[in-house]
Backbone bond lengths (Angstrom), bond angles and torsions (degrees), N, CA, C in turn:
res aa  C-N    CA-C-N  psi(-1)  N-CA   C-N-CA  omega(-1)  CA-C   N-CA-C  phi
1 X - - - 1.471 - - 1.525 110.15 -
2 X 1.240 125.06 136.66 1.752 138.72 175.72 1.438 93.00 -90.66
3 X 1.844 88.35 105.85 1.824 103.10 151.87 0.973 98.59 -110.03
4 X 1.641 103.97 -161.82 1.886 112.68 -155.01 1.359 111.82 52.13
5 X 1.612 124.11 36.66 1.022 113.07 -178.42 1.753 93.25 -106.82
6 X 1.267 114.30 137.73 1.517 110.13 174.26 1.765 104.68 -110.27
7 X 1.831 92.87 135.51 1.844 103.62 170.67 1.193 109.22 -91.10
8 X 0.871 92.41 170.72 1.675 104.62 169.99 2.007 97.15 -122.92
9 X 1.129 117.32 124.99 1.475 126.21 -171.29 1.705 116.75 -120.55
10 X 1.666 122.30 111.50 1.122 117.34 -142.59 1.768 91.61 -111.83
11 X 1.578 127.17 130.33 1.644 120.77 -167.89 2.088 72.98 -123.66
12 X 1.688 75.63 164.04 1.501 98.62 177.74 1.439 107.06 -135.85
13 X 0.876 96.50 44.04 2.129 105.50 -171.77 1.555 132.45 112.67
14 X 0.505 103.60 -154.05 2.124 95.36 -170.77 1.782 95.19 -143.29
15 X 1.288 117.43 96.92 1.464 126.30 163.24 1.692 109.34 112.17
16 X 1.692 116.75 131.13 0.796 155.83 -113.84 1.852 92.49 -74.85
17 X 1.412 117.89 -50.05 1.174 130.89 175.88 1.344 134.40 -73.21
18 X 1.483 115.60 -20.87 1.491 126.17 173.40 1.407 100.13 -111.92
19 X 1.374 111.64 -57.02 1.295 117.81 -161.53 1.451 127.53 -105.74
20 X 1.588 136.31 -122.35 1.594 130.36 171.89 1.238 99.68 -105.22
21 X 1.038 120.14 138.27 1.858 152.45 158.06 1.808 89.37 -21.66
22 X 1.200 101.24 138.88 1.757 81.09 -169.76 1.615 85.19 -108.82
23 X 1.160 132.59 -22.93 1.647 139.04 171.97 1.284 109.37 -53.60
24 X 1.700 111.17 -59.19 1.119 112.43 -171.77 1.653 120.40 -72.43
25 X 1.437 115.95 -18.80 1.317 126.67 167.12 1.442 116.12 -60.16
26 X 1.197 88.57 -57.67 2.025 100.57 -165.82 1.324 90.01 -65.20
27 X 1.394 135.97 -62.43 1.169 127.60 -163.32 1.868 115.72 -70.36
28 X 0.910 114.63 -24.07 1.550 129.63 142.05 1.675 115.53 -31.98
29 X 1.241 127.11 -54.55 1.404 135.10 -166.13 1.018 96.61 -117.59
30 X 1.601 142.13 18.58 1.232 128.84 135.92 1.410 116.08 -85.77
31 X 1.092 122.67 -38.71 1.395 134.13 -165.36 1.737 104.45 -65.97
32 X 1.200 106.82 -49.69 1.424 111.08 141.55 1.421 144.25 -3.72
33 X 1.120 82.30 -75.39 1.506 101.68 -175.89 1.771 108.62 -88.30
34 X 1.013 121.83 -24.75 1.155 146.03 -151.58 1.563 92.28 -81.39
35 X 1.359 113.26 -50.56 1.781 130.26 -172.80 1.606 105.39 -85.85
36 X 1.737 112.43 -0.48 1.476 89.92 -170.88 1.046 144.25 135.80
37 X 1.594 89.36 -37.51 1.848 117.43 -179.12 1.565 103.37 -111.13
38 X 1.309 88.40 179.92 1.590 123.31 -162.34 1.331 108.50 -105.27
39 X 0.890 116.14 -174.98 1.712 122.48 -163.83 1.180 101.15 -151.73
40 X 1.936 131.67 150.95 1.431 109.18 121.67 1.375 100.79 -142.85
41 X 1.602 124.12 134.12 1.405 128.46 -158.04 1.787 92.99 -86.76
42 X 1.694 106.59 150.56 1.736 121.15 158.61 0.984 97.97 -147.88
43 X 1.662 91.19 167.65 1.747 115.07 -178.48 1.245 105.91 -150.95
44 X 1.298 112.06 133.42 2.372 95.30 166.20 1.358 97.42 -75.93
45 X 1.593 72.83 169.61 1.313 111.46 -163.19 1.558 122.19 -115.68
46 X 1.512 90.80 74.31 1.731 110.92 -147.05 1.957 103.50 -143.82
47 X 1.331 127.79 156.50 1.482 126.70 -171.54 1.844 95.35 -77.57
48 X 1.135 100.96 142.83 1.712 124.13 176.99 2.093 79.24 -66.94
49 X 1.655 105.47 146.26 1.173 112.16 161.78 1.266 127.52 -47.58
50 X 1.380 107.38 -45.12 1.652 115.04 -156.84 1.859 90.88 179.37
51 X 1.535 120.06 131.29 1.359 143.15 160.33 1.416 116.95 -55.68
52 X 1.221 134.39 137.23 1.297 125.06 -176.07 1.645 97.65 -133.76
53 X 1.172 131.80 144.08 1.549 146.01 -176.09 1.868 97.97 -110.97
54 X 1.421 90.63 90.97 1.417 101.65 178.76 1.171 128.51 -66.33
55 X 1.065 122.06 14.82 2.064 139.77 160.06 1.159 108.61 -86.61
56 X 1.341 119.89 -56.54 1.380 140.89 -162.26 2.216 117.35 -88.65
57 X 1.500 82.84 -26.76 1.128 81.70 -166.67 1.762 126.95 67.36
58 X 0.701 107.11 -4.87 1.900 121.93 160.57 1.219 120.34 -74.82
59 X 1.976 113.04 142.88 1.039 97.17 173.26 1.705 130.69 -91.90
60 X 1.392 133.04 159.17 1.286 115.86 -145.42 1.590 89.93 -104.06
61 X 1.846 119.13 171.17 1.425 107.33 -175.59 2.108 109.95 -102.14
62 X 1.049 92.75 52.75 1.255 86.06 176.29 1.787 105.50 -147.66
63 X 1.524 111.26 -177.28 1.791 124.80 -165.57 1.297 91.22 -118.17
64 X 1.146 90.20 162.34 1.745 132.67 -159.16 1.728 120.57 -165.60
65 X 1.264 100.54 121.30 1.977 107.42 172.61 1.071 99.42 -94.49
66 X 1.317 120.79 152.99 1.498 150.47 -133.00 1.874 92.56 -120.93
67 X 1.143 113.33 -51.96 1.550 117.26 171.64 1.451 102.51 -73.48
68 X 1.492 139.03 -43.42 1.167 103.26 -166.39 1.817 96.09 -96.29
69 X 0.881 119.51 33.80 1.582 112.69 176.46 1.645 94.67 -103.05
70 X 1.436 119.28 -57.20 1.295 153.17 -166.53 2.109 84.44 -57.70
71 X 0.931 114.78 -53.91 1.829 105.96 172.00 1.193 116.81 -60.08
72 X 1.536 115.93 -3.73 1.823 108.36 176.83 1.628 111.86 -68.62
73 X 1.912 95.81 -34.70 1.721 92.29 -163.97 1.667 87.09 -103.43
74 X 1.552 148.49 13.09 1.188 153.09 135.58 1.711 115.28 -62.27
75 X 1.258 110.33 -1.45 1.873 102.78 -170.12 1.018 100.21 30.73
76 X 1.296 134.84 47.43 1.801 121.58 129.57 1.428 95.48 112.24
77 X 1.686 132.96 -13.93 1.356 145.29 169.01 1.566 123.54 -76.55
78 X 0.898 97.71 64.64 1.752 122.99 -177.24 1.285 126.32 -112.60
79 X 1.256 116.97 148.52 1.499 113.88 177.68 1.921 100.45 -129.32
80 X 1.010 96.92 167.20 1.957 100.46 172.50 1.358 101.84 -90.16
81 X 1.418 115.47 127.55 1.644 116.12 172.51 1.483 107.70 -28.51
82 X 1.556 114.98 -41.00 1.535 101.32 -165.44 1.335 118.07 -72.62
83 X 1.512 129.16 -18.32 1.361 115.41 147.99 1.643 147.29 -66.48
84 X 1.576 111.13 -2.83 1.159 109.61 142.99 1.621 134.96 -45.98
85 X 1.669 97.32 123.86 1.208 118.01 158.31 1.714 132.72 -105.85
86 X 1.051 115.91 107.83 1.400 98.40 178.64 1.706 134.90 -44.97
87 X 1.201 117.49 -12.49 1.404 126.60 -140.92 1.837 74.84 -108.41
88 X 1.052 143.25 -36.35 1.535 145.38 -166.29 1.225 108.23 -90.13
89 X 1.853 123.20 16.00 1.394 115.10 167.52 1.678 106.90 -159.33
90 X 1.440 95.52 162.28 1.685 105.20 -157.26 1.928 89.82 -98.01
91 X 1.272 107.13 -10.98 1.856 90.75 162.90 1.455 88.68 -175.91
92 X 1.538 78.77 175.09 2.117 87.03 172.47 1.410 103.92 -139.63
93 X 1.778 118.18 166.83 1.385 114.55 -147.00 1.846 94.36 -148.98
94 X 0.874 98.40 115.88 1.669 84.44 172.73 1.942 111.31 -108.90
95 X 1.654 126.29 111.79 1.120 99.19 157.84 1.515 147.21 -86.31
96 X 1.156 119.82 -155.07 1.814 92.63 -167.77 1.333 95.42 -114.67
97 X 1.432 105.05 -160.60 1.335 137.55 -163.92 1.520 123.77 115.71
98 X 1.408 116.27 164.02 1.334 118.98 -160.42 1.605 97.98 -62.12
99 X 1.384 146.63 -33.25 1.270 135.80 166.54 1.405 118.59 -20.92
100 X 1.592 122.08 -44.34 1.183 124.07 -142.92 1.277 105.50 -102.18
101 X 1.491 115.86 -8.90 1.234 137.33 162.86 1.608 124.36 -82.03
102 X 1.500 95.83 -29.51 1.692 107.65 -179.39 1.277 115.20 -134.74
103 X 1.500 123.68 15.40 1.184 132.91 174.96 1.413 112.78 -118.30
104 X 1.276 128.61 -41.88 1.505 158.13 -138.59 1.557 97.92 -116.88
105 X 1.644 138.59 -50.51 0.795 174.85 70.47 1.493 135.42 -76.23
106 X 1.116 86.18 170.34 1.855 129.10 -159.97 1.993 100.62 -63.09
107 X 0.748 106.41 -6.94 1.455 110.53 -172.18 1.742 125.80 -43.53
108 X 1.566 113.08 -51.64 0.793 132.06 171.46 1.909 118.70 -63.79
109 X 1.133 111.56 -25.40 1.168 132.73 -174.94 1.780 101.07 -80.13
110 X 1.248 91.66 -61.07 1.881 104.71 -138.13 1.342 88.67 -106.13
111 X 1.689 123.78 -29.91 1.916 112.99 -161.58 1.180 120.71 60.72
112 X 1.211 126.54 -163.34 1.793 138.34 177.94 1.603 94.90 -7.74
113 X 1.174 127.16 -40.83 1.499 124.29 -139.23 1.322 99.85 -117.39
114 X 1.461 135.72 12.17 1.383 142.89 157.51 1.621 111.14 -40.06
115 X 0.870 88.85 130.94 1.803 111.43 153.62 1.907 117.55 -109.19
116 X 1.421 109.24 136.86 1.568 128.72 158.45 1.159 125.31 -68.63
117 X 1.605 137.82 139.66 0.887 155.04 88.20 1.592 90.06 35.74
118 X 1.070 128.93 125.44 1.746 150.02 160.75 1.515 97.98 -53.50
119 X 1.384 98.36 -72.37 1.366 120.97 -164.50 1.882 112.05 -45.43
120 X 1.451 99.00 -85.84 1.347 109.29 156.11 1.386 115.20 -27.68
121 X 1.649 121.14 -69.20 1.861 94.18 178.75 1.603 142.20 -53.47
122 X 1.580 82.57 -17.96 1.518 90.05 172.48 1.588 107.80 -74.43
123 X 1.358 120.82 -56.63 1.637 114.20 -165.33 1.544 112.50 -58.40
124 X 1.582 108.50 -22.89 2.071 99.87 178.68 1.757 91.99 -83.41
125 X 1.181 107.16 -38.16 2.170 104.48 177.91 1.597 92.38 -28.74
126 X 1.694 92.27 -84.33 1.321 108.82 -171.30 1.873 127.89 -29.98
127 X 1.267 101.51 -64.47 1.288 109.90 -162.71 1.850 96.01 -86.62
128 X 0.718 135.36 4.44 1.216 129.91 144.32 1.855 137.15 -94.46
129 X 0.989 85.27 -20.93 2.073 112.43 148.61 1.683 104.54 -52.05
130 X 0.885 102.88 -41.92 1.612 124.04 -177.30 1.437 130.97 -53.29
131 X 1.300 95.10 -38.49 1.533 133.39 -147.28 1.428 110.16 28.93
132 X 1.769 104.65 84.15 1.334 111.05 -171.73 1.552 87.81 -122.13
133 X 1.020 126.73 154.64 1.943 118.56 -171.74 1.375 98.19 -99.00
134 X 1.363 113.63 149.08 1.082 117.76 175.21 1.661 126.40 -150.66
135 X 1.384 121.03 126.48 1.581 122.02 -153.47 1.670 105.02 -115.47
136 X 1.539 74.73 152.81 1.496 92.22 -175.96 1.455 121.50 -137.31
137 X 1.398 113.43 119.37 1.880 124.73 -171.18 1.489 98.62 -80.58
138 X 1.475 95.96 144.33 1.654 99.76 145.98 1.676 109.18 64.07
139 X 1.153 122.59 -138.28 1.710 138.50 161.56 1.472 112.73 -48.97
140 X 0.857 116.46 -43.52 1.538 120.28 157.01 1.071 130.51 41.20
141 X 1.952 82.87 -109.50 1.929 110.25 163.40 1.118 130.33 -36.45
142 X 1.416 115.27 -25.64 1.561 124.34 -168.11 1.057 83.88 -62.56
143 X 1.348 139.34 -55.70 1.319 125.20 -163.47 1.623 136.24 -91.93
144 X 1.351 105.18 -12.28 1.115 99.92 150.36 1.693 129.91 -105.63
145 X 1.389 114.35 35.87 1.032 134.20 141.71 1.449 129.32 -98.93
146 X 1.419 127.10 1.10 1.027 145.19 164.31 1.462 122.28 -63.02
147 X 1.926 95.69 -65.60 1.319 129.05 -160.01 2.078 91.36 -84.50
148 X 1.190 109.42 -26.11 1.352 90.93 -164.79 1.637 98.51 -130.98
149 X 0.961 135.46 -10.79 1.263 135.20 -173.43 1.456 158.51 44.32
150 X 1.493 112.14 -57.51 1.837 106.74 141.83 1.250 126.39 -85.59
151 X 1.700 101.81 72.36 1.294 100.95 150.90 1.325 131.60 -115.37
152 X 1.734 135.21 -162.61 1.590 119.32 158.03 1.375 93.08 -120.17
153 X 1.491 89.25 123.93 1.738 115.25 149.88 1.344 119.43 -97.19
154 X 1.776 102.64 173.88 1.474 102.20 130.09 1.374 114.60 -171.98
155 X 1.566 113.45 164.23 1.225 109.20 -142.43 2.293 81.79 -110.21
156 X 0.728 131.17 15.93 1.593 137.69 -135.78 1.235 122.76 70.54
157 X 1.469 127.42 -126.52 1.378 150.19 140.61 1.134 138.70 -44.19
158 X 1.814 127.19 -0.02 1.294 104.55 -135.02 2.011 89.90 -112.10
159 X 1.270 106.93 123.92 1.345 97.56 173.80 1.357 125.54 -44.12
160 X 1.387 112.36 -68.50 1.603 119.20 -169.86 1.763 109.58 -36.26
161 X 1.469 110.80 -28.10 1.933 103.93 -149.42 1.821 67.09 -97.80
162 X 1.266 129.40 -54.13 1.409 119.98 -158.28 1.208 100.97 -58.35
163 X 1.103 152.54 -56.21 1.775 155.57 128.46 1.616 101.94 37.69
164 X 1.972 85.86 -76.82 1.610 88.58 -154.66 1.430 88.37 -103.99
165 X 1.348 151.97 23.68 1.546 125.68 153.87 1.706 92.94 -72.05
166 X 1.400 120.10 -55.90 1.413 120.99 -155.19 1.732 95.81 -59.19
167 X 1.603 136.36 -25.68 1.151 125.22 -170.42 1.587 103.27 -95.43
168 X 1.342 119.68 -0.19 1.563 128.85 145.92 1.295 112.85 -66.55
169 X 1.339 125.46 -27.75 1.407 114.68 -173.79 1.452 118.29 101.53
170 X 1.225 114.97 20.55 1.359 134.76 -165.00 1.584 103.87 -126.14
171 X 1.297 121.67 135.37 1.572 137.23 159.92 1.576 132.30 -67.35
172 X 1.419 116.96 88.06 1.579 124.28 171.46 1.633 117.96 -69.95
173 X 1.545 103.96 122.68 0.828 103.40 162.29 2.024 112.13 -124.51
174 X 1.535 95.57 136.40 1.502 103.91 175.03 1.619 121.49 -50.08
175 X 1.121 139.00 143.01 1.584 156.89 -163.17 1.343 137.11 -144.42
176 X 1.312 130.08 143.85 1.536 115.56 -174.15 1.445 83.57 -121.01
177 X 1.365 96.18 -176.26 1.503 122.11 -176.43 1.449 122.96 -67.37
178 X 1.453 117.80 106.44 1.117 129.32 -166.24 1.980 115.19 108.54
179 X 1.133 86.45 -39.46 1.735 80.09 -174.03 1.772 101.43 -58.04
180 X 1.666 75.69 -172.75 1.918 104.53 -160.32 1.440 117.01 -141.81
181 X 0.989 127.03 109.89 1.804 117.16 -173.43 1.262 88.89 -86.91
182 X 1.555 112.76 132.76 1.956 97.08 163.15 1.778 100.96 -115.33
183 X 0.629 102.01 133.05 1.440 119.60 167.91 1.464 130.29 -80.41
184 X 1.582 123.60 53.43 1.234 120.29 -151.10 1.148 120.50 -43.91
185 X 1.774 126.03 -52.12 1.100 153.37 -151.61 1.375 102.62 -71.54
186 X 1.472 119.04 -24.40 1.362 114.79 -174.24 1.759 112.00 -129.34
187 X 1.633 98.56 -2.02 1.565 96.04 173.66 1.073 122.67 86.27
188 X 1.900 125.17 8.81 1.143 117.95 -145.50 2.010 94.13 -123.81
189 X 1.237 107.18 120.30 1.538 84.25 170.12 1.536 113.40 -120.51
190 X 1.173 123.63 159.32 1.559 129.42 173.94 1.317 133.41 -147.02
191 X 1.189 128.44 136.15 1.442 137.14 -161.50 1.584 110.00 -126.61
192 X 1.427 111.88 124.73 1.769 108.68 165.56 0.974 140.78 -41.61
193 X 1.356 125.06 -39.57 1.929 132.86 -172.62 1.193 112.84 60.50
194 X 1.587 100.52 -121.94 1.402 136.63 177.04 1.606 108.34 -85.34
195 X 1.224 132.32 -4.83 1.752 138.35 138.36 1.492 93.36 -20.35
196 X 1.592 123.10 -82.03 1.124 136.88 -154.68 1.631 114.07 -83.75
197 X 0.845 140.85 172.60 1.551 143.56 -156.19 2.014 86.87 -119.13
198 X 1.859 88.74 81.14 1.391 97.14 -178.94 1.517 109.19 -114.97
199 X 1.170 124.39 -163.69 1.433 139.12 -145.74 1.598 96.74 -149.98
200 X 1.204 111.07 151.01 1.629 112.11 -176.40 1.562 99.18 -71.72
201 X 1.042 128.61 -36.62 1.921 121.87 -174.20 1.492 96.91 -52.91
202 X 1.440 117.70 -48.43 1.481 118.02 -158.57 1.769 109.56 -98.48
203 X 1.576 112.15 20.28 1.490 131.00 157.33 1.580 84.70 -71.83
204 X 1.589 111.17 -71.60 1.258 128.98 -112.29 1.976 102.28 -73.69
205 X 1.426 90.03 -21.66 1.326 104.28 173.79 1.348 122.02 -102.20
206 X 1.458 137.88 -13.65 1.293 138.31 150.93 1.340 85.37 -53.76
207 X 1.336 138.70 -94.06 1.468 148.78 -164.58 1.802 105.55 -24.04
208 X 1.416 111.99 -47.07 1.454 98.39 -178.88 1.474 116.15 -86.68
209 X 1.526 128.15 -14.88 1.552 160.78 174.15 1.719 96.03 -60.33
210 X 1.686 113.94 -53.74 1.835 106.22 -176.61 1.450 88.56 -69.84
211 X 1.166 116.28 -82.65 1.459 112.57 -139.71 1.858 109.11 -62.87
212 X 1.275 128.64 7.39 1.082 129.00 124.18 0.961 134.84 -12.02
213 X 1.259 110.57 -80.20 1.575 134.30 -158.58 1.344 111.18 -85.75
214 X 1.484 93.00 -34.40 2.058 107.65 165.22 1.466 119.69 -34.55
215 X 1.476 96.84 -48.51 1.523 130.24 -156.51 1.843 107.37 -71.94
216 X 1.938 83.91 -52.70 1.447 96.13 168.75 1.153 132.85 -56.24
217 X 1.675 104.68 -28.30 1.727 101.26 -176.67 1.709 100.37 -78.21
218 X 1.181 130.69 -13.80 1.140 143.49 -163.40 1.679 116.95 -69.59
């Protein structure tokens, strides 16, 4: 197995409804580290859509940045998306949560008819220009089936995202808990999570299951 491999790891906020899956993150940058490699966490540097009161599930009446929320589960080790470089990492990883849908892009909002993040479309453009691999948890894929389109994902089970990756132009394939579609040809791998009506053990191993395979294409 190739360690010393450093990711580059992309959050879209801190908690499950506005921002990144905070399970699927942390356990993301353990798995990481865990195999060998290095890390370095970003976020733009842009207003969270809308606040969510994670008891209540309501949205709350006040603003929030997406990078400095996204430094809560970074302890303060953050960079601004706009200093990403592709050329300073051996892959990149996005985990999920509703952020990445409404932070990252418009998806969650708008569906079929989403728009990206500038920023963000450029760094999967880029770093897949590269042929640097790059994974995606959970909500994810939506978006890099958006930004890049014939590829194979998958999101698990979930009709609606399998819907609109394939009306991106992108290939769904169905998943259980823990698996990994890898996509050799295009570098792309992806895992369900919290897609599926999972349990933190079976985060923890989708999470160690991508960056696996990351490693492998490596």
């Amino acid at each position: 197995m190739h360690t010393n491999k450093k990711f580059a790891v992309i959050l879209s906020g801190s908690g499950v409804f506005d921002g990144s899956e905070i399970h699927e993150a942390t356990l993301t940058l353990y798995s990481i580290s865990k195999s060998g490699c290095s890390y370095e966490i970003f976020a733009p540097d842009i207003e969270q859509y809308h606040v969510i009161n994670h008891i209540t599930g309501k949205e709350m009446n006040e603003k929030r940045n997406v990078l400095v929320e996204s430094a809560r589960i970074a302890r303060g080790k953050i960079k601004a998306l706009s200093k990403y470089k592709p050329e300073d990492f051996d892959a990149l990883i996005f985990p999920g949560g509703f952020g990445v849908a409404k932070n990252l892009c418009s998806f969650a909002i708008d569906g079929i008819n989403c728009t990206v993040n500038a920023k963000v479309e450029k760094i999967i453009k880029d770093t897949y220009s590269k042929n640097i691999p790059i994974g995606g948890l959970c909500i994810s894929p939506i978006l890099l089936a958006k930004v890049l389109g014939d590829i194979i994902v998958t999101t698990g089970q979930d009709e609606e995202t399998s819907e609109a990756i394939t009306k991106f132009g992108a290939h769904y394939e169905n998943t259980n808990h823990g698996e990994v579609i890898i996509d050799r040809k295009n570098k792309i791998v992806t895992t369900p999570c919290y897609m599926l009506d999972a349990n933190i053990t079976q985060i923890g191993e989708g999470a160690q299951n991508i960056v696996n395979a990351i490693i492998e294409l490596l």
